[in-house]
C-alpha positions as CSV (number, residue, x, y, z in Angstrom):
1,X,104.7,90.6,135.2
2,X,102.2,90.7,132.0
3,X,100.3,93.5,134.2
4,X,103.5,95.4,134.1
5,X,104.5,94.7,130.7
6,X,101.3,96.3,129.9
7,X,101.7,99.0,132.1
8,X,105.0,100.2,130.6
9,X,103.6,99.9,127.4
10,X,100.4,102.6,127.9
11,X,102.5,105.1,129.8
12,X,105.7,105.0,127.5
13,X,103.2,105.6,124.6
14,X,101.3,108.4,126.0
15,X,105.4,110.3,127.0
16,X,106.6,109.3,123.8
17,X,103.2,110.4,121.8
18,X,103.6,107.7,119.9
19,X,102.9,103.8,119.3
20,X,105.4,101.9,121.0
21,X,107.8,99.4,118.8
22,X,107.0,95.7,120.3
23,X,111.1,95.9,120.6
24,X,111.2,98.8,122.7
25,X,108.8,97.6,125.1
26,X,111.0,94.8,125.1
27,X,114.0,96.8,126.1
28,X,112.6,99.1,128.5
29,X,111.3,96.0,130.2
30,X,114.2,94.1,130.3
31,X,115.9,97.3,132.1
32,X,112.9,97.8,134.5
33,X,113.7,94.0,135.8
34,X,117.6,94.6,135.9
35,X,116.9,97.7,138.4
36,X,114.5,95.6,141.1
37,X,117.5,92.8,140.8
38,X,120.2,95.3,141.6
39,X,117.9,97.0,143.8
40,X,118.1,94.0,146.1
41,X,122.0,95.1,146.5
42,X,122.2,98.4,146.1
43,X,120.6,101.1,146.7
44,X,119.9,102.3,142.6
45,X,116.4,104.4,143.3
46,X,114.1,105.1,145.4
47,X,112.1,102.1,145.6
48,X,111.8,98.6,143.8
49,X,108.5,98.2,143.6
50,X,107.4,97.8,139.4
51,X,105.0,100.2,138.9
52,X,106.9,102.9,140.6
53,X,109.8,102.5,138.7
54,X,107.7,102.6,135.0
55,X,106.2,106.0,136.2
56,X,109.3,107.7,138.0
57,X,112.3,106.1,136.1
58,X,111.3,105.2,132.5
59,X,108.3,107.7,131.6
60,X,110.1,110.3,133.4
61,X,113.1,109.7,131.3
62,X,111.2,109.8,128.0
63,X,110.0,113.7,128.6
64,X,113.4,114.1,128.3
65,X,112.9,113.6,124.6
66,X,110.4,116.1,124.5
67,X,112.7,118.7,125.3
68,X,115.5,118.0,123.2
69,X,115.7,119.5,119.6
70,X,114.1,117.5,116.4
71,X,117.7,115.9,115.5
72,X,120.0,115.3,118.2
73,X,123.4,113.4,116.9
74,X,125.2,112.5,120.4
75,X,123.6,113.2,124.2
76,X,125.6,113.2,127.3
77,X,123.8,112.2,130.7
78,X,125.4,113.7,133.4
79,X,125.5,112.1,137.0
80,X,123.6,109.4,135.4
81,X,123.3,107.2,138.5
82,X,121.1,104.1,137.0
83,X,121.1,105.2,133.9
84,X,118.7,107.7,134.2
85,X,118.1,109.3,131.8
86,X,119.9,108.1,129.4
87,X,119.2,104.3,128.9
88,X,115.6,105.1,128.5
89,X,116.2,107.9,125.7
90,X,119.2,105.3,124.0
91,X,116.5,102.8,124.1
92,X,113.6,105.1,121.5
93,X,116.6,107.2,120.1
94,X,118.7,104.0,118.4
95,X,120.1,106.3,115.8
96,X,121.4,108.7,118.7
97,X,125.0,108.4,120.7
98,X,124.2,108.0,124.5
99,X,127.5,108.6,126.6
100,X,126.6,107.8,130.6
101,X,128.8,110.1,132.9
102,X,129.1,108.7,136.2
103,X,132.0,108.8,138.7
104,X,130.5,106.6,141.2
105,X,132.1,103.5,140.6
106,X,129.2,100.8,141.8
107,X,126.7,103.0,139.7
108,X,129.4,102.2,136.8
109,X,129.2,98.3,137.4
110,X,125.5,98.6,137.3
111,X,125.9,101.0,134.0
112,X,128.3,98.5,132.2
113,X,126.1,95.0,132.7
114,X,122.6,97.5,131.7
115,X,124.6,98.1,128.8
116,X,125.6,95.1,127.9
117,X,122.7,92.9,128.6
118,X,120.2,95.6,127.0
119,X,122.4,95.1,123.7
120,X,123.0,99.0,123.6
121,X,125.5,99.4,121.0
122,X,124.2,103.2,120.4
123,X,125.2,103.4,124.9
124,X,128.9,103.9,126.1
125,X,130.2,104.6,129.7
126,X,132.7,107.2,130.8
127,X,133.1,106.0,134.7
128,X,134.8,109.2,135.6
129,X,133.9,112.9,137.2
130,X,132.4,115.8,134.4
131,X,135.1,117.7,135.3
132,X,137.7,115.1,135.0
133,X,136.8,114.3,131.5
134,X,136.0,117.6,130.0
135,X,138.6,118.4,127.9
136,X,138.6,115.2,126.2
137,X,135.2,115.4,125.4
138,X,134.9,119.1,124.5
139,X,132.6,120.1,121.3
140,X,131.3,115.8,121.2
141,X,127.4,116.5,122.4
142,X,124.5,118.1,120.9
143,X,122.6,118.2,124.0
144,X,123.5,117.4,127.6
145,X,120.9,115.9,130.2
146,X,120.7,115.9,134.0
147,X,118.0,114.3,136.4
148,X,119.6,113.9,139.9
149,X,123.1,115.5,139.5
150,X,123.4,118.4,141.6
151,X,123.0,121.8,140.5
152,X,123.0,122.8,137.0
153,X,124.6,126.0,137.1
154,X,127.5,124.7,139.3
155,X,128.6,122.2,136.9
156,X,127.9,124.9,133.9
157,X,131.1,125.4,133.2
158,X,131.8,121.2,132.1
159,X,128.8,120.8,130.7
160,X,129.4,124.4,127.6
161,X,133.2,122.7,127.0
162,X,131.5,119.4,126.1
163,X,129.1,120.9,123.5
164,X,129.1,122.0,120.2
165,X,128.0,125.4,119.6
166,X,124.3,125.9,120.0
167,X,124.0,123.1,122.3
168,X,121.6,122.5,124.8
169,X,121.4,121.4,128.6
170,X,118.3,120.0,129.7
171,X,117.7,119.3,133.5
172,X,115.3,118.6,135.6
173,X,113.5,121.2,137.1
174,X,112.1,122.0,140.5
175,X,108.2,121.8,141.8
176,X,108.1,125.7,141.4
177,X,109.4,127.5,139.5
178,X,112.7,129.7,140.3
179,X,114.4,132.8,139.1
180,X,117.1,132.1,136.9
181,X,120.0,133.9,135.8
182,X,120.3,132.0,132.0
183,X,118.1,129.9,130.4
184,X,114.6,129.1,131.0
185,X,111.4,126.8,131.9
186,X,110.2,124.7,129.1
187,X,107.2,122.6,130.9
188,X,105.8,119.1,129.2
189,X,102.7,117.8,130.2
190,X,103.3,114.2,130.4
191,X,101.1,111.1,131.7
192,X,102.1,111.6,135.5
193,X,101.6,115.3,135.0
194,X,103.1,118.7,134.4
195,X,107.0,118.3,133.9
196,X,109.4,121.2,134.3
197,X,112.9,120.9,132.3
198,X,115.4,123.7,132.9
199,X,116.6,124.4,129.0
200,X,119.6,126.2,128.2
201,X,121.6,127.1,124.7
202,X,125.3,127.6,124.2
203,X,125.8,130.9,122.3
């Protein structure tokens, strides 16, 4: 796995435009081996196979980053599945809050043991629907992230009550670009390519 190791170190440095801390590599690793174990079981992303995983889980999740304003206090990953992508970003953001939202609950037993074995004390869980948990987290999060969680503007409403004023959502974009009714197309060039987010501000 030292061709891996490697690997994960190049292209996190080149999405992160940065050196790489030797303990972050470390990390990120670790979590890159904890998906192809649960892989075997379930069904976590799209494939298992190492490489594919650095390039479409980890770097993807560090443009993230690139999108996100210079100081970010607390971030809210919405739908967050395998953790994506939140662990990655509470893995280079240590001085950030990370709260995982997921209401799946196998995604959650997967979420709580990433967690815990990563040593993510800056990571928590909240194993229940946005909608569910909106009130009690309204006005916690800076910013708000979604990779694979449905549409954006349907789950709009949830993701304004848990921001602070001047907040921002940052999701994953499409191939093309669409029309949209609010917000707009912030694109990152990142080592895999050109990277659309979908960036909006609470006003």
């Amino acid at each position: 796995m030292s061709d891996v190791r490697a690997y994960l170190e190049r292209k996190t440095a080149l999405a992160l435009g940065r050196p790489v801390r030797p303990s972050e590599t470390g990390v990120l690793h670790k979590y890159l081996n904890l998906l192809i174990k649960w892989q075997r079981s379930q069904r976590l992303v799209s494939s298992g196979e190492p490489m594919w995983i650095v390039d479409n889980v980890i770097v993807d999740s560090l443009l993230f980053q690139r999108a996100l304003p210079a100081a970010v206090a607390a971030i809210a990953d919405v739908g967050s599945g395998a953790g994506i992508p939140g662990i990655p970003l509470a893995v280079v953001l240590p001085e950030t809050a990370v709260t995982l939202i997921e209401a799946r609950q196998k995604r959650g037993s997967f979420l709580t043991t990433a967690i815990r074995e990563l040593g993510l004390r800056n990571c928590t869980l909240v194993n229940r629907r946005i909608e569910e948990v909106r009130e009690e987290l309204a006005g916690r999060f800076d910013a708000v992230v979604l990779r694979c969680a449905g549409s954006p503007m349907a789950l709009l409403p949830s993701l304004e009550r848990i921001l602070v004023h001047g907040g921002v959502v940052v999701a994953s974009g499409p191939p093309e670009r669409v029309e949209l009714s609010v917000g707009g197309w912030l694109e990152v060039a990142g080592p895999n390519g050109l990277r659309r987010f979908w960036v909006y501000q609470v006003t």
